[in-house]
mmCIF file as gemmi writes it, N, C-alpha and C atoms, coordinates in Angstrom:
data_model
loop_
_atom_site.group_PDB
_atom_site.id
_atom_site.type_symbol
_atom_site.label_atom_id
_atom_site.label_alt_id
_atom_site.label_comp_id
_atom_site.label_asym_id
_atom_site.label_entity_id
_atom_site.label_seq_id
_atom_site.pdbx_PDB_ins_code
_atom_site.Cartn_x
_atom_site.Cartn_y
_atom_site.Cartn_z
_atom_site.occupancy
_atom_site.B_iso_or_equiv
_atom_site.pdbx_formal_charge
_atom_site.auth_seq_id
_atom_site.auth_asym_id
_atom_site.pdbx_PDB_model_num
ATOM 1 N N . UNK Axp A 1 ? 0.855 -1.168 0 1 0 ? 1 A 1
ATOM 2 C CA . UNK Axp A 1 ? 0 0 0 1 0 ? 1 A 1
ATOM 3 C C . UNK Axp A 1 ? 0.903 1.234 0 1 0 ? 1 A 1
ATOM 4 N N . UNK Axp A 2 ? 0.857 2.563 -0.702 1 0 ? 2 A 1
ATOM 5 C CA . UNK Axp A 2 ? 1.236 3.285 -1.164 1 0 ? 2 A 1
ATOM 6 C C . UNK Axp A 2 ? 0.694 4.462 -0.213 1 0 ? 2 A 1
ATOM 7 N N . UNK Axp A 3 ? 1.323 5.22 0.737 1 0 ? 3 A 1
ATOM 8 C CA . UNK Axp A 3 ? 0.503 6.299 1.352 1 0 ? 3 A 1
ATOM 9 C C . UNK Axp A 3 ? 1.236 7.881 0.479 1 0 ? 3 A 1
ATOM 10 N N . UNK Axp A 4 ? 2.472 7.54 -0.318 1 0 ? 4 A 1
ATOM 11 C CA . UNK Axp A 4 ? 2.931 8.749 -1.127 1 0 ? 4 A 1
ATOM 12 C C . UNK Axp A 4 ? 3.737 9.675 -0.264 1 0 ? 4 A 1
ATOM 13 N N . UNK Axp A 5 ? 4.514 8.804 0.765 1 0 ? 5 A 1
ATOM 14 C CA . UNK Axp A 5 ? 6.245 9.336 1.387 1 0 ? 5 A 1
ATOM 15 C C . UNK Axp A 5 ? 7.09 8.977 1.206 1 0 ? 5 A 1
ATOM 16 N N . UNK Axp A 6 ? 7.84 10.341 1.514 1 0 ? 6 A 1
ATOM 17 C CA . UNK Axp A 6 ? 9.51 9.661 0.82 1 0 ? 6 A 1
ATOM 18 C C . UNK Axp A 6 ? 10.067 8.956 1.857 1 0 ? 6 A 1
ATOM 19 N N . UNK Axp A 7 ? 10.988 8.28 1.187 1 0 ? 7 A 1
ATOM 20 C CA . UNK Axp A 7 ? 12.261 7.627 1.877 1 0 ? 7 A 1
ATOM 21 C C . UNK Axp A 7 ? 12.42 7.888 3.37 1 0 ? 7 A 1
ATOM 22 N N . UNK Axp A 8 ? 12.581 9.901 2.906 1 0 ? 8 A 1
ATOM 23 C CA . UNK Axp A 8 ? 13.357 10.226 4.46 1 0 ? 8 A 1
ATOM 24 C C . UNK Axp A 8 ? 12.27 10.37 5.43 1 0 ? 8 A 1
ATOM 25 N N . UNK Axp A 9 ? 10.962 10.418 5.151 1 0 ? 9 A 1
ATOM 26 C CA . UNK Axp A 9 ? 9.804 10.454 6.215 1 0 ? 9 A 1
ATOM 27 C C . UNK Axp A 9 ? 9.918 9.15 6.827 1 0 ? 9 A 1
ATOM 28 N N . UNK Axp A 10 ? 10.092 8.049 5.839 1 0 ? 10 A 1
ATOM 29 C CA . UNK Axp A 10 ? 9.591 6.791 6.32 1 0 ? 10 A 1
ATOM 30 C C . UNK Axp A 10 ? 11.021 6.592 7.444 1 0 ? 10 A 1
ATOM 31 N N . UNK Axp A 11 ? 12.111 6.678 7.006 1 0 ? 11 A 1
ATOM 32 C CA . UNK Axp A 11 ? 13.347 6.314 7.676 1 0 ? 11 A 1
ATOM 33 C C . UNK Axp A 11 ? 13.198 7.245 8.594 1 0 ? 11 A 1
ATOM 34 N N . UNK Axp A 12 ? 12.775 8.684 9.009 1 0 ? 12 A 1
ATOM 35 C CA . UNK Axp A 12 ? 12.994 9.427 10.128 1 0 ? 12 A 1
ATOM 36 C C . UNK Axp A 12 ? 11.62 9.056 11.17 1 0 ? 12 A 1
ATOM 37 N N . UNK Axp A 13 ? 10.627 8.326 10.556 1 0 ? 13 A 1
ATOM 38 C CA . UNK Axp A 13 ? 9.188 7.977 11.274 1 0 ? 13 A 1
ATOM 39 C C . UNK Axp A 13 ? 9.121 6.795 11.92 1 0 ? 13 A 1
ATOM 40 N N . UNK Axp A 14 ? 9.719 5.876 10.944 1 0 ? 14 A 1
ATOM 41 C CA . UNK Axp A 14 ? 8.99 4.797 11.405 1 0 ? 14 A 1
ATOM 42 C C . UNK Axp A 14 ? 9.695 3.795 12.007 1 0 ? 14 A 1
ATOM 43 N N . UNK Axp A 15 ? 8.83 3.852 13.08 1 0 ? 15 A 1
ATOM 44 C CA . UNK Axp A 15 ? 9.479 2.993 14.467 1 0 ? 15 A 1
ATOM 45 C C . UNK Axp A 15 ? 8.4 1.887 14.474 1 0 ? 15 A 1
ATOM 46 N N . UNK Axp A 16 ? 8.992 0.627 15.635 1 0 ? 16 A 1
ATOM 47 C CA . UNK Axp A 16 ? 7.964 -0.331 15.859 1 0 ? 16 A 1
ATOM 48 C C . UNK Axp A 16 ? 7.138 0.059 16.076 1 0 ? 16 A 1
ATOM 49 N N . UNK Axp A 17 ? 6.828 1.038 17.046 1 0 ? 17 A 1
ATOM 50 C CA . UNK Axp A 17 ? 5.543 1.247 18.052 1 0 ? 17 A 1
ATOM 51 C C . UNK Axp A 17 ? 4.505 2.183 16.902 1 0 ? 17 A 1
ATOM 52 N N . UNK Axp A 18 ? 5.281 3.08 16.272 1 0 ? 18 A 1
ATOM 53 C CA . UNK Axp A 18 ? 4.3 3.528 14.995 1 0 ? 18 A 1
ATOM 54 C C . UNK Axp A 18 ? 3.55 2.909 13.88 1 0 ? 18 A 1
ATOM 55 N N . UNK Axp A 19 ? 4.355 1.386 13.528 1 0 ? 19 A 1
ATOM 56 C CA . UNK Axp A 19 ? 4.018 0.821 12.642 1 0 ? 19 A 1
ATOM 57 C C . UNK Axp A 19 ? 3.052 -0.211 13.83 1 0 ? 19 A 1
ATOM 58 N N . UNK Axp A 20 ? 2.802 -0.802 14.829 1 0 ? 20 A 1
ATOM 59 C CA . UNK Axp A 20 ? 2.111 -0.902 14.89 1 0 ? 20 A 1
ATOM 60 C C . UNK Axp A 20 ? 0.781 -0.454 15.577 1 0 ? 20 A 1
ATOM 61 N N . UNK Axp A 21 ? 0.881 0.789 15.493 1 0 ? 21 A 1
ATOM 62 C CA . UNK Axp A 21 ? -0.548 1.61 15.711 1 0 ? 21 A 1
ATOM 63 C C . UNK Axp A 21 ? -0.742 2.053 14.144 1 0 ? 21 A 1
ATOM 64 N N . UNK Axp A 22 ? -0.339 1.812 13.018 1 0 ? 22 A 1
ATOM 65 C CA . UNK Axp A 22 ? -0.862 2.344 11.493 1 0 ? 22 A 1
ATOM 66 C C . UNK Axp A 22 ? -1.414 0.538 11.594 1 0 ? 22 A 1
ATOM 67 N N . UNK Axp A 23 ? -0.977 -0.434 12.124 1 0 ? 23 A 1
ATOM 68 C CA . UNK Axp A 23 ? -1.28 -1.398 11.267 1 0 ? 23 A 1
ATOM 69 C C . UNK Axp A 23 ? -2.356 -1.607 12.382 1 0 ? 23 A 1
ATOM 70 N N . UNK Axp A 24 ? -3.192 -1.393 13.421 1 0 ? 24 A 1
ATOM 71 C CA . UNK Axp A 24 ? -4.594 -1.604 14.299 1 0 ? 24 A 1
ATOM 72 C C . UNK Axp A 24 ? -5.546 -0.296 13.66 1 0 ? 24 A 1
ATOM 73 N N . UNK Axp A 25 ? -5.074 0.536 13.382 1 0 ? 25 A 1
ATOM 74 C CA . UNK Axp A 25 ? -5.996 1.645 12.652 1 0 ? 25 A 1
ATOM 75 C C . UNK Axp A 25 ? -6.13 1.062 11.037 1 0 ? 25 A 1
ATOM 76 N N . UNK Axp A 26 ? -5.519 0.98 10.436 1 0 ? 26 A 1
ATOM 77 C CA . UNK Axp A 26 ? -5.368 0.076 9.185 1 0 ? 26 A 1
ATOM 78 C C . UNK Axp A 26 ? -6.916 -1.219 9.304 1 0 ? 26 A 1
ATOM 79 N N . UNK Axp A 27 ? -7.047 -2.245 10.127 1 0 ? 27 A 1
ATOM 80 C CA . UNK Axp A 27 ? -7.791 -2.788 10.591 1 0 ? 27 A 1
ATOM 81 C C . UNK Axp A 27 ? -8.77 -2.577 11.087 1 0 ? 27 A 1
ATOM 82 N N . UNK Axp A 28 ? -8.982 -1.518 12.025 1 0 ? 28 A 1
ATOM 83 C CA . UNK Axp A 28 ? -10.057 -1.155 12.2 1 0 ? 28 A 1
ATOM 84 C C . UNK Axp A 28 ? -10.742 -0.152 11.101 1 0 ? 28 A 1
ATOM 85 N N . UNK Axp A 29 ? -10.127 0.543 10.487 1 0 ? 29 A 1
ATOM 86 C CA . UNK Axp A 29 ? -10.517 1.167 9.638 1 0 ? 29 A 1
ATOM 87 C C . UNK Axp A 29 ? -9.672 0.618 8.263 1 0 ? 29 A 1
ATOM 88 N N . UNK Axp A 30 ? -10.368 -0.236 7.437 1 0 ? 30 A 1
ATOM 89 C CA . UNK Axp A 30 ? -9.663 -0.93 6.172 1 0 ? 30 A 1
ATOM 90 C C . UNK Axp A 30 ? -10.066 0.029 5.284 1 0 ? 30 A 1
ATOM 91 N N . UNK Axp A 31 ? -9.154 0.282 4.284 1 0 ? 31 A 1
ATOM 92 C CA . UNK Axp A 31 ? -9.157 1.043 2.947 1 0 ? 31 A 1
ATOM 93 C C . UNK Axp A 31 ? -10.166 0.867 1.869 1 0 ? 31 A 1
ATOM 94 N N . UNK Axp A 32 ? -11.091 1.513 1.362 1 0 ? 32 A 1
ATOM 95 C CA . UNK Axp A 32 ? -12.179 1.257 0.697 1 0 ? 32 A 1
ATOM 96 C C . UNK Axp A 32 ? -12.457 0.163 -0.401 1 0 ? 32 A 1
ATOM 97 N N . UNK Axp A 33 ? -10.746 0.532 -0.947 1 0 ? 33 A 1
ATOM 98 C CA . UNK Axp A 33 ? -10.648 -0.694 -2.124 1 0 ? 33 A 1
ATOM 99 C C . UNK Axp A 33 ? -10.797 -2.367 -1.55 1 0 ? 33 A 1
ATOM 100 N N . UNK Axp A 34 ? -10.346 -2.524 -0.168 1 0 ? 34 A 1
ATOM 101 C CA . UNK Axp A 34 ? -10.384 -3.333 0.402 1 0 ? 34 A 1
ATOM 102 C C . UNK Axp A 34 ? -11.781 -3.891 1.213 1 0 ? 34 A 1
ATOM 103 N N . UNK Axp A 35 ? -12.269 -3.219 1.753 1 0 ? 35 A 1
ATOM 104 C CA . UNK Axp A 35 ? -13.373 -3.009 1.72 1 0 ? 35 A 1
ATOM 105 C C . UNK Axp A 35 ? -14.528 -3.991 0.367 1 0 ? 35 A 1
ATOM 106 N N . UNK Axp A 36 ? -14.437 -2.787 -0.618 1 0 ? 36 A 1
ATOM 107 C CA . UNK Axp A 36 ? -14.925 -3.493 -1.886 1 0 ? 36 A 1
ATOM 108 C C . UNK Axp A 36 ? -14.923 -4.735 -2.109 1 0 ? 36 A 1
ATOM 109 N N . UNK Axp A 37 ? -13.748 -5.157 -2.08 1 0 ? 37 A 1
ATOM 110 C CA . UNK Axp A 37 ? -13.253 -6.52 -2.674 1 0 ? 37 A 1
ATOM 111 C C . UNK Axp A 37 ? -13.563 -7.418 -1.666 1 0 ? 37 A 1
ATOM 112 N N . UNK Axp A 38 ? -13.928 -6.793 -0.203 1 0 ? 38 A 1
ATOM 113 C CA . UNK Axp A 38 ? -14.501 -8.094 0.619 1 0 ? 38 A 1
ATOM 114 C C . UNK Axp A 38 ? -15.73 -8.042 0.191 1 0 ? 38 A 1
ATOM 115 N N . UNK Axp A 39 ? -16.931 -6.785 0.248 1 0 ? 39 A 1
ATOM 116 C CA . UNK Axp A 39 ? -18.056 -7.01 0.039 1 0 ? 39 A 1
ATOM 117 C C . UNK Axp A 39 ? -19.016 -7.832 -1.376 1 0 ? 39 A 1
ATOM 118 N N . UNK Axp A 40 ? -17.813 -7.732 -2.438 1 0 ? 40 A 1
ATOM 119 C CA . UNK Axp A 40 ? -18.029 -8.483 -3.544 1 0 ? 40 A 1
ATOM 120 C C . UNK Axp A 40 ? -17.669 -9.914 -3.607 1 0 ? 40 A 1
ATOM 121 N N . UNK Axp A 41 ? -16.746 -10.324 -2.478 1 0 ? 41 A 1
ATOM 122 C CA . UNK Axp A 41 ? -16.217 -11.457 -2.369 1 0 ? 41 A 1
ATOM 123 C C . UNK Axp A 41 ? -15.243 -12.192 -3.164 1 0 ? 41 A 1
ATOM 124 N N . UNK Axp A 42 ? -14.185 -10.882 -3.579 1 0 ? 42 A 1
ATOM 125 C CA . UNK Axp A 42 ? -12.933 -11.006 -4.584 1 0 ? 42 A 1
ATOM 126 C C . UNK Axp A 42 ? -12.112 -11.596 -4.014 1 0 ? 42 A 1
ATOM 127 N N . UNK Axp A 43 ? -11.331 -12.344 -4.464 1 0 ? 43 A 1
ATOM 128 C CA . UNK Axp A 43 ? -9.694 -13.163 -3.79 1 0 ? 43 A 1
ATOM 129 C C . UNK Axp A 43 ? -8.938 -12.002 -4.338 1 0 ? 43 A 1
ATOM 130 N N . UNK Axp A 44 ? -7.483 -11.664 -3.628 1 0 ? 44 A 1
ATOM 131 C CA . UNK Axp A 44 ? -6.68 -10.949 -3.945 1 0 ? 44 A 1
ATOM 132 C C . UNK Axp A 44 ? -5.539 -12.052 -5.253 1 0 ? 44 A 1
ATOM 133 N N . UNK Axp A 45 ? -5.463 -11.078 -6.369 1 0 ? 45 A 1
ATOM 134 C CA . UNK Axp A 45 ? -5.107 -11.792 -7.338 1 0 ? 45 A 1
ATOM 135 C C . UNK Axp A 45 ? -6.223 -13 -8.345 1 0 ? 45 A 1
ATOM 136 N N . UNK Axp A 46 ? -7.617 -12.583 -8.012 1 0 ? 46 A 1
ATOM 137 C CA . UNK Axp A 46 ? -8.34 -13.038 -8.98 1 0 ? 46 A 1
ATOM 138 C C . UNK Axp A 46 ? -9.081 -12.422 -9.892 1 0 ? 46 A 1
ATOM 139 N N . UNK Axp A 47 ? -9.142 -13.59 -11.566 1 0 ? 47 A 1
ATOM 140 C CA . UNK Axp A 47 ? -9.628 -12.599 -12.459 1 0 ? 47 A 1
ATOM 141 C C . UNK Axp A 47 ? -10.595 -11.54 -12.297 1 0 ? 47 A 1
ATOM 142 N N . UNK Axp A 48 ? -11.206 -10.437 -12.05 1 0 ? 48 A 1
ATOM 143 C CA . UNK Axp A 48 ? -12.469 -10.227 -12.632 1 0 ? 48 A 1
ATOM 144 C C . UNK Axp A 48 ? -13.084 -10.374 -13.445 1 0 ? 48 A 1
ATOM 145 N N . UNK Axp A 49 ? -14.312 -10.351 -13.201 1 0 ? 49 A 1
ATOM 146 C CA . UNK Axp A 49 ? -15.478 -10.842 -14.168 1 0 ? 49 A 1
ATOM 147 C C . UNK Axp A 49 ? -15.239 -9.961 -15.428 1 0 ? 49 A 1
ATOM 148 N N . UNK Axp A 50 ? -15.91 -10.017 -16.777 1 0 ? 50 A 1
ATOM 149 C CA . UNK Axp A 50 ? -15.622 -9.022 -17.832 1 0 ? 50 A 1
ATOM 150 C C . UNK Axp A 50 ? -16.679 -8.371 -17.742 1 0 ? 50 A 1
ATOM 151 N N . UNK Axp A 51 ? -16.424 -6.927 -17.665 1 0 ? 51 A 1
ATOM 152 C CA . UNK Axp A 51 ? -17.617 -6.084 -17.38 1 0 ? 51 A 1
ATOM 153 C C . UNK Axp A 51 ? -18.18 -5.717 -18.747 1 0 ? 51 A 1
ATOM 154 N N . UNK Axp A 52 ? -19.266 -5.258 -19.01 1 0 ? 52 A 1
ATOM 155 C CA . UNK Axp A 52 ? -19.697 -4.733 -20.207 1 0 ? 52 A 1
ATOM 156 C C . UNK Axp A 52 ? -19.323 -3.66 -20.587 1 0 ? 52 A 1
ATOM 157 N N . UNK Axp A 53 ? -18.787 -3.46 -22.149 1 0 ? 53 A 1
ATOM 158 C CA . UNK Axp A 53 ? -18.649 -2.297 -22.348 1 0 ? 53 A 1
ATOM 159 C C . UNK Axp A 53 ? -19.565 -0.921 -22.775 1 0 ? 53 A 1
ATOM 160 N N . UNK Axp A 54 ? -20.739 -1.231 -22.663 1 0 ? 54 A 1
ATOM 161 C CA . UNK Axp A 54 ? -21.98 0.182 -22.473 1 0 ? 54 A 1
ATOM 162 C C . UNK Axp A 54 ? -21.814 0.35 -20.729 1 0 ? 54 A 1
ATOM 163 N N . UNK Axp A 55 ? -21.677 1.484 -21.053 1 0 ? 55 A 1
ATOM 164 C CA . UNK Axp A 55 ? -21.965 2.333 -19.934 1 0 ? 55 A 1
ATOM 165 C C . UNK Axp A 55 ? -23.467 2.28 -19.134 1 0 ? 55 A 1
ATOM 166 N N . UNK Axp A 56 ? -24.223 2.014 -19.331 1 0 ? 56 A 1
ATOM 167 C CA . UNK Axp A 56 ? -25.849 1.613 -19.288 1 0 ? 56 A 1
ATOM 168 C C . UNK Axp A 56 ? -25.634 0.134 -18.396 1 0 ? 56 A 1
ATOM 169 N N . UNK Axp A 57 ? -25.129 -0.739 -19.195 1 0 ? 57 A 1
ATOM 170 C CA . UNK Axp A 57 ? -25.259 -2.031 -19.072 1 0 ? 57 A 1
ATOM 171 C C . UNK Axp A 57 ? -24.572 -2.268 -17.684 1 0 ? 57 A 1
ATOM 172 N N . UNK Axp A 58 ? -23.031 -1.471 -17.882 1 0 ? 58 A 1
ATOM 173 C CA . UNK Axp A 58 ? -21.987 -2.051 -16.258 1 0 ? 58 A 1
ATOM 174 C C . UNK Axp A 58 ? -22.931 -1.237 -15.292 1 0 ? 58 A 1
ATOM 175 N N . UNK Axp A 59 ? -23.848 -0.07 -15.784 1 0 ? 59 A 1
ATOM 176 C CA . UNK Axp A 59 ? -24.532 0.633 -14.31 1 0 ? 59 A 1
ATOM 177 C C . UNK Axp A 59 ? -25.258 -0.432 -13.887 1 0 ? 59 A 1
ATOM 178 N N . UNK Axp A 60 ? -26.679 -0.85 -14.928 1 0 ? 60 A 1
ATOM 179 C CA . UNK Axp A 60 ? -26.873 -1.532 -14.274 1 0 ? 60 A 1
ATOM 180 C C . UNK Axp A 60 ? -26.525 -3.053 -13.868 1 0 ? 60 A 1
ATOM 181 N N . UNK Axp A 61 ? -25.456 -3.468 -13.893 1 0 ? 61 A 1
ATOM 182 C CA . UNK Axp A 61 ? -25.143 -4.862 -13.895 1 0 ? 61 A 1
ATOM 183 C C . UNK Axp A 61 ? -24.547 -4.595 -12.073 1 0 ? 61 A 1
ATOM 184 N N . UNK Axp A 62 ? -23.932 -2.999 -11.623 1 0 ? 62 A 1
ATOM 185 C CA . UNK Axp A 62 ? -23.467 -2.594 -10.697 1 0 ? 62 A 1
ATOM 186 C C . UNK Axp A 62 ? -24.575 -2.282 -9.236 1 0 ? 62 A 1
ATOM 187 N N . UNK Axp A 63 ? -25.37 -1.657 -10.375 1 0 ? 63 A 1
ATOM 188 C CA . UNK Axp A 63 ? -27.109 -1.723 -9.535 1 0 ? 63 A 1
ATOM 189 C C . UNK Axp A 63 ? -27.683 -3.215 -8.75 1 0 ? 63 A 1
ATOM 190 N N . UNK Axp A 64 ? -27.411 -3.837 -9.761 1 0 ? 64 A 1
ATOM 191 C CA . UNK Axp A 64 ? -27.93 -5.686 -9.816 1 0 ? 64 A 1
ATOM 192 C C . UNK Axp A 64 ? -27.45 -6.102 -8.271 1 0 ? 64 A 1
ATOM 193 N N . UNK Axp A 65 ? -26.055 -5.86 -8.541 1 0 ? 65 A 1
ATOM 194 C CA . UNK Axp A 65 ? -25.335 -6.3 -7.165 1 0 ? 65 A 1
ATOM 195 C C . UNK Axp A 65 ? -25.183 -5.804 -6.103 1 0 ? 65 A 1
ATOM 196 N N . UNK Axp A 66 ? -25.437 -4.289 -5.907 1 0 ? 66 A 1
ATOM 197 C CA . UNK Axp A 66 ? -25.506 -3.878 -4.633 1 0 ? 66 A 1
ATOM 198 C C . UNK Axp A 66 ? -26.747 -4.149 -4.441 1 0 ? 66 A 1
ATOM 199 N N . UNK Axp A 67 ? -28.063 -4.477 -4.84 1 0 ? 67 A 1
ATOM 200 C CA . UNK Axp A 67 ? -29.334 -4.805 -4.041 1 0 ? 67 A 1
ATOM 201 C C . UNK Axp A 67 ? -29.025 -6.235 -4.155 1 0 ? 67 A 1
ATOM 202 N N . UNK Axp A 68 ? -28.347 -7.037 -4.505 1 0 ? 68 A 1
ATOM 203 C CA . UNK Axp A 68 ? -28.504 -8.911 -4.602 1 0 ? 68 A 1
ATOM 204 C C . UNK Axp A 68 ? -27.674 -8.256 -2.95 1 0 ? 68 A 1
ATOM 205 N N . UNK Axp A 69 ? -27.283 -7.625 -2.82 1 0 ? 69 A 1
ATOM 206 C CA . UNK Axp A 69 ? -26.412 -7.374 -1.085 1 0 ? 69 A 1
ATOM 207 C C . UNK Axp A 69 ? -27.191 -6.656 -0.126 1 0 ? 69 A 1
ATOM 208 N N . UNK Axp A 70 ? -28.354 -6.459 -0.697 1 0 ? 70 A 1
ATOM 209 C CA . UNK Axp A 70 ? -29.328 -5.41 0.201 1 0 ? 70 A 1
ATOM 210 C C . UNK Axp A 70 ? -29.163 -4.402 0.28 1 0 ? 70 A 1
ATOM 211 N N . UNK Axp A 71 ? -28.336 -3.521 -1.198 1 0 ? 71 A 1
ATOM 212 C CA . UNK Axp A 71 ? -28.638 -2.212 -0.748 1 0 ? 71 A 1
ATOM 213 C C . UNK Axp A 71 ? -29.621 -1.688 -1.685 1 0 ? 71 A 1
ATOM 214 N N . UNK Axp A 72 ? -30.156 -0.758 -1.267 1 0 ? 72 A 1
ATOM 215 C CA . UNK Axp A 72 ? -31.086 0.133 -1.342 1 0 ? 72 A 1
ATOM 216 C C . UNK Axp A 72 ? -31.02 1.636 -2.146 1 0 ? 72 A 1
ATOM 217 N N . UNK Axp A 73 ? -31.492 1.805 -3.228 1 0 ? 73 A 1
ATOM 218 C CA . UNK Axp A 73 ? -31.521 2.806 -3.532 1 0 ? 73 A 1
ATOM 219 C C . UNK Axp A 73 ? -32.388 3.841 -3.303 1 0 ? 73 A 1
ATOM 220 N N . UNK Axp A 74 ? -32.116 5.155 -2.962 1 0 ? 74 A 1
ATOM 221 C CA . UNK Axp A 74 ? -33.212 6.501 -3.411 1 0 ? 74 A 1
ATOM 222 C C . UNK Axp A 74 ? -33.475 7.206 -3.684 1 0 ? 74 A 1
């Protein structure tokens, strides 16, 4: 995971005790992409499905699946 610091932040920051309070906040609060990929039920490193290429079609094919999960639109 990529947070976009340099070298000398990471080498002047990061200590045990920092890395592990990023990695219990990390967990309690997981990254959206991550997130996603649990709620869809993706393996890390598996194909995705082939989405359609109309714009119409992936909405609603995207629609399909957040209510097959119970969500709700309004």
């Amino acid at each position: 995971m990529s947070f976009g610091w340099s070298w000398e932040f990471v080498e002047g920051r990061l200590d045990q005790d920092w890395l592990g309070d990023m990695n219990r906040s990390l967990r309690r609060h997981p990254p959206v992409h991550l997130l996603v990929r649990s709620l869809f039920q993706v393996e890390e490193g598996e194909d995705e499905p082939d989405a359609p290429e109309d714009d119409d079609a992936r909405r609603s094919q995207f629609i399909e699946a957040f209510r097959g999960l119970g969500g709700t639109l309004h």
